[in-house]
C-alpha positions in Angstrom: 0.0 0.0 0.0 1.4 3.1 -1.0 1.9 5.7 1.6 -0.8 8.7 0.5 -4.2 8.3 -1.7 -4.9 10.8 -4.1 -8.8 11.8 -3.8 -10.5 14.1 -6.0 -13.8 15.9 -4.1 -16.3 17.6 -6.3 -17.6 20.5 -4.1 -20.5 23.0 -4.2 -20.5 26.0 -2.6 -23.0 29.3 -1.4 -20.3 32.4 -2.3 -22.6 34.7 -0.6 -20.8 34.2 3.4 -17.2 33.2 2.4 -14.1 35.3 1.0 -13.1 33.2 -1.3 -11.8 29.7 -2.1 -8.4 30.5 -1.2 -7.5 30.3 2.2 -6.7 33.5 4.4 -5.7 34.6 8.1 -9.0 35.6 10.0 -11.1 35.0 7.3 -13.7 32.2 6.2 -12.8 30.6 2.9 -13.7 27.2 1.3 -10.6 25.7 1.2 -10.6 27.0 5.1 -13.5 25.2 6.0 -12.7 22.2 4.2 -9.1 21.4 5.4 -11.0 21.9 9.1 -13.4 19.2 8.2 -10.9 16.9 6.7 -8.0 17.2 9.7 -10.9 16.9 12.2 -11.7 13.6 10.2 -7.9 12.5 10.4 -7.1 13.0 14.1 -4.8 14.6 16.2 -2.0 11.7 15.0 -2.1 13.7 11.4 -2.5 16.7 12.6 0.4 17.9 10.8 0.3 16.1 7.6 0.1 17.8 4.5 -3.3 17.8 2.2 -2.0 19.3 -0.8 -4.9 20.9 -1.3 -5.5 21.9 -4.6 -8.1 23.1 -6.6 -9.6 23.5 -10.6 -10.3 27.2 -10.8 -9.8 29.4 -7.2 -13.3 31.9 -7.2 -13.6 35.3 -5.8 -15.2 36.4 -2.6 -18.9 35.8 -3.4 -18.5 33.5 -6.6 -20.4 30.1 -5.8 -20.1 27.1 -7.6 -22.0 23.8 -8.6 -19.3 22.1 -10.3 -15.9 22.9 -8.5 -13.4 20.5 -8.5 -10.1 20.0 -5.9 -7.6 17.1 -4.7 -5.9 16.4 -1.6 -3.3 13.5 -0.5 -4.6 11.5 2.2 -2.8 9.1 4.2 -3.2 5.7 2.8 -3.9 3.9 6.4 -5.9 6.4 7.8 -7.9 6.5 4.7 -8.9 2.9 4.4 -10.5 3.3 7.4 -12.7 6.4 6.3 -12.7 5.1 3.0 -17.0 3.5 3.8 -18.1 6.9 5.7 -16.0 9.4 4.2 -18.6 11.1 2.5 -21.7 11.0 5.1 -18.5 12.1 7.8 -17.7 15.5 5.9 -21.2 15.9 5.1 -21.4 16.0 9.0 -18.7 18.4 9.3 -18.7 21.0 6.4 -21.2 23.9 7.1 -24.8 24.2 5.0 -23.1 26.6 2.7 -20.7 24.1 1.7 -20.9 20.8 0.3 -18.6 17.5 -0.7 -21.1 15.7 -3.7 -18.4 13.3 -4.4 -15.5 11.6 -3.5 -13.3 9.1 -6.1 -9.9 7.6 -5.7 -7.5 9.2 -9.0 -3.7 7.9 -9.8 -1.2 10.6 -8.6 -0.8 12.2 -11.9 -3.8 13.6 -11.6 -3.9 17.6 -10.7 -7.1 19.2 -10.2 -5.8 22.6 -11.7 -3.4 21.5 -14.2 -4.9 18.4 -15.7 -8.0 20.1 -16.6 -9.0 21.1 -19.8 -11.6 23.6 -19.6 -13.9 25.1 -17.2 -17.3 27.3 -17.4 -19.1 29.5 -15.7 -22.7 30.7 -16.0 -23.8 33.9 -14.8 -27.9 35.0 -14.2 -28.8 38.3 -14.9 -32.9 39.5 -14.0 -33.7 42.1 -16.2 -37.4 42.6 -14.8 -38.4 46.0 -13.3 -39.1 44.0 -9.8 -35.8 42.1 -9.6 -35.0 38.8 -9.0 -37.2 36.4 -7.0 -36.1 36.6 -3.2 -35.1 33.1 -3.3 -32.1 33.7 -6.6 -31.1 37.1 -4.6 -28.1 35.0 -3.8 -27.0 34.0 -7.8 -28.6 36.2 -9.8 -28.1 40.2 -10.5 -30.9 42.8 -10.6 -30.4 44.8 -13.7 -33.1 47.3 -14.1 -32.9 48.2 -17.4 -34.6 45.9 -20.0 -31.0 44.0 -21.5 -31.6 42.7 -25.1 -30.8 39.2 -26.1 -29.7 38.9 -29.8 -27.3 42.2 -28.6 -26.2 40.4 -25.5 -25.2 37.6 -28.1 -23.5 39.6 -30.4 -21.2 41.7 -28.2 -20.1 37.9 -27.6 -19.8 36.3 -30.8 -16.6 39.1 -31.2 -14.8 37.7 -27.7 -14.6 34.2 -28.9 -11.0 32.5 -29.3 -7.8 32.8 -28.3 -6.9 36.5 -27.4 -5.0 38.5 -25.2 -7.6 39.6 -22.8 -5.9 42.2 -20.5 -8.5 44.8 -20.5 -10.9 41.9 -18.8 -8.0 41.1 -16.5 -6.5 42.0 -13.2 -2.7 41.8 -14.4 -0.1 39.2 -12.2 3.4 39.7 -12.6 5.0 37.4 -14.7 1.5 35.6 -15.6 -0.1 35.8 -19.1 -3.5 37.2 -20.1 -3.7 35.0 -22.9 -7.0 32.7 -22.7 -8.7 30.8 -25.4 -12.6 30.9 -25.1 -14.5 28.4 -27.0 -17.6 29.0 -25.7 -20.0 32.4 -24.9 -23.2 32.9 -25.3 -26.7 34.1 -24.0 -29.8 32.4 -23.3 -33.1 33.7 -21.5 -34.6 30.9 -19.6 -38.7 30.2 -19.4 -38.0 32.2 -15.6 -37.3 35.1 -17.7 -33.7 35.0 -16.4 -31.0 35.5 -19.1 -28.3 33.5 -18.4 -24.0 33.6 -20.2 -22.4 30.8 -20.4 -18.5 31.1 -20.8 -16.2 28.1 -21.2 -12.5 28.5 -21.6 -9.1 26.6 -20.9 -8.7 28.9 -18.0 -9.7 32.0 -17.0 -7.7 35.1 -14.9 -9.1 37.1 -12.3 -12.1 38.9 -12.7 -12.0 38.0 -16.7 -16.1 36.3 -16.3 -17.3 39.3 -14.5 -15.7 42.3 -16.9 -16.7 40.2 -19.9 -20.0 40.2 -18.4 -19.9 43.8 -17.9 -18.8 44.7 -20.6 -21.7 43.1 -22.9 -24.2 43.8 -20.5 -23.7 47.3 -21.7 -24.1 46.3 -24.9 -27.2 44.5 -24.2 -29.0 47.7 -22.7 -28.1 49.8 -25.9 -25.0 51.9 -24.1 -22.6 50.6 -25.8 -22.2 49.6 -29.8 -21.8 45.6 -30.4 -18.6 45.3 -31.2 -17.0 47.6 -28.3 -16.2 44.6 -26.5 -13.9 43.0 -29.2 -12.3 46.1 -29.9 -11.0 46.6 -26.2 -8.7 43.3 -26.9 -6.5 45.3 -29.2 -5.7 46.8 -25.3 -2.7 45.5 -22.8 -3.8 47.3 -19.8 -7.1 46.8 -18.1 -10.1 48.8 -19.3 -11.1 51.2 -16.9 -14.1 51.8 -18.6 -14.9 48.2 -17.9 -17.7 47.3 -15.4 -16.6 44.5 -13.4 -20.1 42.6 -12.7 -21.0 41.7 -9.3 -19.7 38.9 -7.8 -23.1 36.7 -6.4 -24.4 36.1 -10.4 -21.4 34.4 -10.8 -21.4 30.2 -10.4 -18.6 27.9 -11.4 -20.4 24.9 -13.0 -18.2 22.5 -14.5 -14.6 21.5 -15.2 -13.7 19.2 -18.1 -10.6 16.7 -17.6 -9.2 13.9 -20.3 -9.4 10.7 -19.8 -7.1 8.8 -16.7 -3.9 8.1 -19.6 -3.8 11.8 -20.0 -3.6 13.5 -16.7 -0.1 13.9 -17.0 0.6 15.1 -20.1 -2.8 17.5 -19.8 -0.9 19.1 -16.7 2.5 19.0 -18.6 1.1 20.9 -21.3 -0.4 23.8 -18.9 2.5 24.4 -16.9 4.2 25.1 -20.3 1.8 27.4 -21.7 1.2 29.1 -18.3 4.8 29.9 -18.1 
């Protein structure tokens, strides 16, 4: 028996009372509450063992998600006797606002940020003069101007593919704001709720929200349709830009390749991240 499992957990998470995924001194995160759940789970014996908790996309204070992904190394001996209750154990321990759905054994090449191959977002926007219901005031944004559809849609046909998007993009030194979208569009659900759908390789921070921004000024007639593909001639970030609020936004998915490829998926990434 080798002396760590690698697990991956698919989580699902209400934004709305934590600062983040990340974790951070005197603040409640995701990843906080989760590495409390899982040590409490291990004992005082591992107390000091390393998860190497990683995770598929890291989301903003606020952000929620359906569809996150993350791994951590658990210690083969001590797992095997979790291994039956595991899931009903956290499910104990994590708070309402947080959830583990699922828990599955993956070989250690597998790297919940780096082995994945896309993820997507969606984002619900109410355009109704009496807001969203009270029940969605959590994931979806009040806009009280009426938003059109087919404009919504073709402010986004212009930000598909590969493209340096650095006027979407708070900068990080020495990272790249080259991202390669293959999927963005609008749809307006029998609620009356439009809802974006972007899907990308990876995404860097705040890219979802100023996209969204910027075609929902498109969509209520402020701004012409193709503004937003014109700002990617840019290498700064846009000040004119609205970055959308944060509690329309929900992580849904994140694709991976199949088990042979994990490694060579993650190989890839580091390169092109670098």
């Amino acid at each position: 028996m080798t002396d760590s499992i690698r697990l991956r957990l698919d989580v699902s998470y209400d934004g709305a009372d934590f600062s983040g995924w990340a974790v951070q001194p005197a603040r409640r995160t995701v990843a906080g509450v989760l590495i409390e759940a899982i040590q409490r789970l291990l004992g005082a014996d591992h107390a000091d063992t390393p998860l190497g908790l990683t995770v598929a996309g890291r989301t903003d204070a606020g952000v929620h998600a359906t569809g996150q992904v993350c791994h951590v190394d658990l210690p083969a001996a001590r797992y095997a006797e979790l291994e039956s209750s595991l899931l009903r154990r956290l499910g104990a321990l994590m708070p309402p606002d947080a959830r583990v759905r699922s828990i599955a054994e993956v070989p250690p090449t597998f790297d919940a940020r780096f082995s994945a191959t896309f993820r997507r977002y969606e984002y619900r926007v109410c355009d109704e003069a009496w807001g969203p219901e009270p029940l969605r005031r959590h994931d979806t944004l009040g806009w009280l101007r009426p938003l059109d559809l087919d404009l919504l849609n073709e402010a986004a046909a212009g930000l598909l593919g590969e493209h340096d998007f650095a006027a979407f993009c708070k900068r990080k030194e020495h990272a790249t704001t080259i991202r390669a979208i293959n999927r963005l569009d609008w749809r307006r659900d029998p609620d009356r709720i439009l809802v974006a759908t972007v899907q990308a390789d990876a995404f860097c921070q705040s890219m979802v929200r100023s996209l969204v921004g910027a075609m929902l000024a498109v969509g209520e007639g402020r701004r012409p349709a193709e503004w937003p593909a014109k700002l990617l001639t840019m290498r700064e970030r846009s000040s004119e830009v609205m970055v959308a609020a944060a509690h329309g936004l929900t992580l849904v998915e994140v694709g991976y390749p199949d088990e042979g490829e994990y490694a060579a998926r993650a190989d890839a990434t580091r390169r092109l991240r670098a």
